[in-house]
C-alpha positions as CSV (number, residue, x, y, z in Angstrom):
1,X,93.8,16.9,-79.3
2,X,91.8,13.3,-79.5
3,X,93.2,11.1,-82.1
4,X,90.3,9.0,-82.8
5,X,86.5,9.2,-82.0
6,X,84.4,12.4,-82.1
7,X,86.7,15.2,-82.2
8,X,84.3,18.0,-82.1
9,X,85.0,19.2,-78.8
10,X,80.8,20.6,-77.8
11,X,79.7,17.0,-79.2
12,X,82.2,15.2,-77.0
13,X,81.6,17.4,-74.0
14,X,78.0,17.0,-74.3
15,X,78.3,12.9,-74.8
16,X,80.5,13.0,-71.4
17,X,77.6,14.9,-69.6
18,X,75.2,12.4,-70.6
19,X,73.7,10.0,-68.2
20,X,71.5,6.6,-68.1
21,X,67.8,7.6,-69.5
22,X,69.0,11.0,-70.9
23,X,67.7,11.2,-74.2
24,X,69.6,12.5,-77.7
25,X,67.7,13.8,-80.8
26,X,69.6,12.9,-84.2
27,X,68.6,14.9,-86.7
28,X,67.9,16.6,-90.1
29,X,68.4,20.3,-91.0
30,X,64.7,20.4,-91.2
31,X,63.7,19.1,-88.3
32,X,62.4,22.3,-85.6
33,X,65.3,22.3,-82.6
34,X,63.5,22.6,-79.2
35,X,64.4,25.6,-77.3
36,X,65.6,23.6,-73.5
37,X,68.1,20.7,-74.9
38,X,72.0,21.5,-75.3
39,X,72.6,22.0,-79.2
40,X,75.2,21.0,-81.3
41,X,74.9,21.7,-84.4
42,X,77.3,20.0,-86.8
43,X,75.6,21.6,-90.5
44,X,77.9,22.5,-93.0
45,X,75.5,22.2,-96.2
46,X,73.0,20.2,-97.6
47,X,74.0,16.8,-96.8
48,X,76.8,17.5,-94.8
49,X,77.7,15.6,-92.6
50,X,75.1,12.9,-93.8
51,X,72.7,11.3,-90.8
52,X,73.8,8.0,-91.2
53,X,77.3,9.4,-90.5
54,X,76.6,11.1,-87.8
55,X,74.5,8.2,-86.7
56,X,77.1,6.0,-86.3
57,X,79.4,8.1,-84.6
58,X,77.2,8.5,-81.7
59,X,76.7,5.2,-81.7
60,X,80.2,4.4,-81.5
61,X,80.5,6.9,-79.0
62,X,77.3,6.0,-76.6
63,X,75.6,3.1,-75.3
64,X,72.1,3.2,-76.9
65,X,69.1,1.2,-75.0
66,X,66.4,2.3,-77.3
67,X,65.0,4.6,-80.1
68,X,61.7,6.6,-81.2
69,X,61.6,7.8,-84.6
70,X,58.7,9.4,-86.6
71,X,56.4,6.7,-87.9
72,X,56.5,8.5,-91.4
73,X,60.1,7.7,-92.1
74,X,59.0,4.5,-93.1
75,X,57.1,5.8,-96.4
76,X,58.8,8.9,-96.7
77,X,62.2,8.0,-96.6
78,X,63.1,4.6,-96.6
79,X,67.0,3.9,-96.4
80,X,66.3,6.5,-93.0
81,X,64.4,3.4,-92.1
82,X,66.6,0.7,-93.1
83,X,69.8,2.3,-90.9
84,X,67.2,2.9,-88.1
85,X,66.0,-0.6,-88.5
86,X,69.5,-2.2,-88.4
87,X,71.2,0.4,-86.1
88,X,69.2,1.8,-83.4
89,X,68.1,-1.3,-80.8
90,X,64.3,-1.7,-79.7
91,X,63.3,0.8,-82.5
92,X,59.4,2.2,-82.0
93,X,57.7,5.0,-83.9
94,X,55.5,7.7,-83.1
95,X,54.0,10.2,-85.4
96,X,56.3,13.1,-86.3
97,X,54.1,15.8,-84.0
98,X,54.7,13.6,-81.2
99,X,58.3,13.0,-81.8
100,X,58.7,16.4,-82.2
101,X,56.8,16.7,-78.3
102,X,59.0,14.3,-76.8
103,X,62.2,15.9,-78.4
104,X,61.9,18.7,-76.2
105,X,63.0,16.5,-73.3
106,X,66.4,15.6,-74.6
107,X,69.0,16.2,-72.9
108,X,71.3,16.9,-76.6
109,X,70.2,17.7,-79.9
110,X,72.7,17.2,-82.4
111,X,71.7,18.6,-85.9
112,X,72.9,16.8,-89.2
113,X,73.2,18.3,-92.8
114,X,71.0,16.2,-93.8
115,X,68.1,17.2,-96.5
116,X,66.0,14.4,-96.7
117,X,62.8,14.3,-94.1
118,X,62.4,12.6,-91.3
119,X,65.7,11.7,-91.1
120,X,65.4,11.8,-87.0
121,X,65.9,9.8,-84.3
122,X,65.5,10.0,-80.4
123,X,67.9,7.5,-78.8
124,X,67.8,6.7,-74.9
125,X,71.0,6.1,-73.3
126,X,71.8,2.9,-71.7
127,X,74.6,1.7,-69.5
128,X,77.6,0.2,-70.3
129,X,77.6,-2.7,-67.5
């Protein structure tokens, strides 16, 4: 067994499988899950585990070269803004309908326990050199 990082063994399969360009959608128990990307769905309960927690893990865990989120976070739930602000590198936004579009793309969806909306986020992988 791992002794440090992700230790959920579908999450850290998946994250192995990914490649530069693949895209990862981060998000909230509300958010629809698209039928084609791999799913791993990490919630327990309402808030559980929180986005920003699972946030950071993956970013830990992945090299991240850019991010879309829903352009309504930024009214509707502002401390999802702030950590996508300070976190996720060359942020944009797009309304939630066409996040939702481009979502079914990924190549991972990994669902939080979190109950607040538009707590989502579609990273791009990067490389590491």
């Amino acid at each position: 067994m791992k002794k440090s990082g992700i230790l959920n063994r579908h999450l850290a399969g998946a994250i192995a499988e990914l490649g530069h360009g693949d895209g990862v959608l981060v998000c909230d128990a509300g958010m629809p899950v698209p039928a084609g990307p791999r799913l791993v769905d990490l919630a327990f309960r309402a808030g559980v585990p929180s986005f920003a927690e699972v946030l950071d893990g993956l970013l830990d865990e992945l090299v991240v070269e850019a991010g879309t989120a829903a352009r309504e976070v930024r009214s509707a739930n502002p401390s999802a803004a702030e950590l996508l602000r300070e976190r996720v590198p060359s942020l944009s936004y797009v309304t939630h309908e066409e996040l939702k579009a481009l979502s079914a793309d990924a190549k991972l969806v990994v669902r939080t326990g979190e109950a607040r909306p538009f707590a989502n986020v579609l990273l791009r992988c990067g490389v590491f050199f």
